[in-house]
Phi, psi and omega in degrees: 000106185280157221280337165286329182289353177275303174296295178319322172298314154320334191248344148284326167335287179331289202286003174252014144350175127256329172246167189282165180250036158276334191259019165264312178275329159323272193329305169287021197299145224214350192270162175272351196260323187283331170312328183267091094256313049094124182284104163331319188220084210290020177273310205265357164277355173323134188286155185283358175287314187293329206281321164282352169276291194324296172291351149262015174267325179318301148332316209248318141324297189316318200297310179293325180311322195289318190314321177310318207271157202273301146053249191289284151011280184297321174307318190286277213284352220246321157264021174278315170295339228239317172251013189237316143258322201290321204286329172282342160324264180329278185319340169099015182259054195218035158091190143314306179233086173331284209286332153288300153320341211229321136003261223251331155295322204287290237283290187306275163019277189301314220251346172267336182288322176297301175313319172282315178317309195281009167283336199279316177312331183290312213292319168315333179294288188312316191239067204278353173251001139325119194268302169340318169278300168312278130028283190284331169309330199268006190274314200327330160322286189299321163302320163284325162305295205293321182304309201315292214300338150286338159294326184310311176293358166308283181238038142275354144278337180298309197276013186251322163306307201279343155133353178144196192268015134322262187294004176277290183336309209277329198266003167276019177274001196233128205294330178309338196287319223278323159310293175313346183295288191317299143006267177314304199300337202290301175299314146354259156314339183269353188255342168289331218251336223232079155162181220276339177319281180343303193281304157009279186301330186287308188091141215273338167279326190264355184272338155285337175289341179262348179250005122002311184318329184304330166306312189260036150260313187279303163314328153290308189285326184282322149339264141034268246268322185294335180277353215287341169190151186300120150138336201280027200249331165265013150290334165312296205292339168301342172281316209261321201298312184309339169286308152311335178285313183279345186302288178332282168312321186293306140006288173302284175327326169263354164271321169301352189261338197254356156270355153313283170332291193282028202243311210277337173284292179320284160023285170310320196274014190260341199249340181302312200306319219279125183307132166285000000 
């Protein structure tokens, strides 16, 4: 078969085509025209329904993304103190006797921060498909830090209130300083304790059994904060029943999941036993 007779069959093979052939190798493309024709930016090619679910998925994720970053974190605690003392400090708003007030802010300050870290674990219990939560959960450190350090500033206003360590000596005569001590010393350690080198050295079971502590740390301090002077006791107690409700609830929730658990295993083991 000589080389004219290969071409004419190549060009009926073509013409019994129905589309031609540019518009063919288009199809398979393969055209140059059709590549340079082709969208750069196949994101903006979205149909408009898909464009508003990608932005409402988008939308309803940012608040927990923010809540996640460490950040945000630091900002909340670092400007709870920044308006609650340093700005008032300035403005001339901390009464007649600065240095009490300054006191007695520091004092809340260290014991609502406590409360809240030790809110987040019952509440992850209660709600484990919270993203919120989960979300607040990555904070428990930086929180636990920040109570300690406000207590330090507690009571190195304390001793600066009683005139030095003279009158710090003299104010241990008061059953209340010895709680808060006990407290204090408590939280210390757990903030000294709080990274990963610690748990490394500890080991991850006895470094969860040393931040247990934190529990007869809030009991003591919130003891502390109710003895310490009149009045202060209904401040506690806004601290304390909520922290007994979720201890309680988390409490429940995990015994009922582990008498589930063993309900659905015997269960199990009734129909392995029973002969077909």
């Amino acid at each position: 078969m000589n080389t004219a007779q290969i071409t004419s069959e190549q060009q009926l093979i073509v013409s019994a085509s129905p589309l031609r052939e540019g518009e063919r190798i288009e199809v398979r493309g393969f055209s140059r025209e059709a590549a340079a024709s082709q969208n750069p930016h196949p994101a903006l090619s979205l149909e408009k329904g898909e464009a508003k679910e990608t932005r409402r998925v988008f939308l309803s994720k940012l608040p927990v993304n923010i809540l996640g970053k460490k950040f945000f974190a630091l900002a909340v605690l670092i400007g709870v103190g920044i308006w609650l003392l340093i700005i008032p400090a300035f403005i001339g708003a901390l009464g007649a006797n600065p240095a009490e007030k300054l006191l007695h802010q520091t004092g809340e300050i260290a014991i609502w921060t406590l409360g809240a870290v030790l809110s987040l674990s019952p509440l992850r219990v209660l709600f484990p498909r919270s993203r919120v939560v989960n979300a607040l959960n990555r904070h428990r450190r930086a929180i636990g830090v920040s109570a300690c350090v406000y207590g330090l500033l507690h009571f190195g206003l304390h001793v600066l209130y009683e005139g030095g360590l003279d009158g710090l000596a003299r104010s241990l005569s008061k059953p209340f300083i010895w709680f808060g001590i006990a407290g204090l010393s408590i939280l210390v350690a757990l903030a000294l304790t709080s990274n990963n080198w610690s748990i490394r050295a500890l080991g991850g079971k006895n470094w969860k059994l040393l931040h247990r502590l934190a529990y007869a740390a809030a009991a003591l301090l919130i003891y502390h904060q109710s003895i310490a002077g009149k009045g202060h006791w209904h401040i506690a107690r806004w601290l304390l029943f909520p922290l007994l409700t979720l201890q309680v609830a988390r409490i429940t929730k995990i015994l009922l999941t582990r008498s589930a658990r063993a309900g659905r295993m015997m269960s199990g083991f009734g129909v392995i036993a029973t002969p077909p």
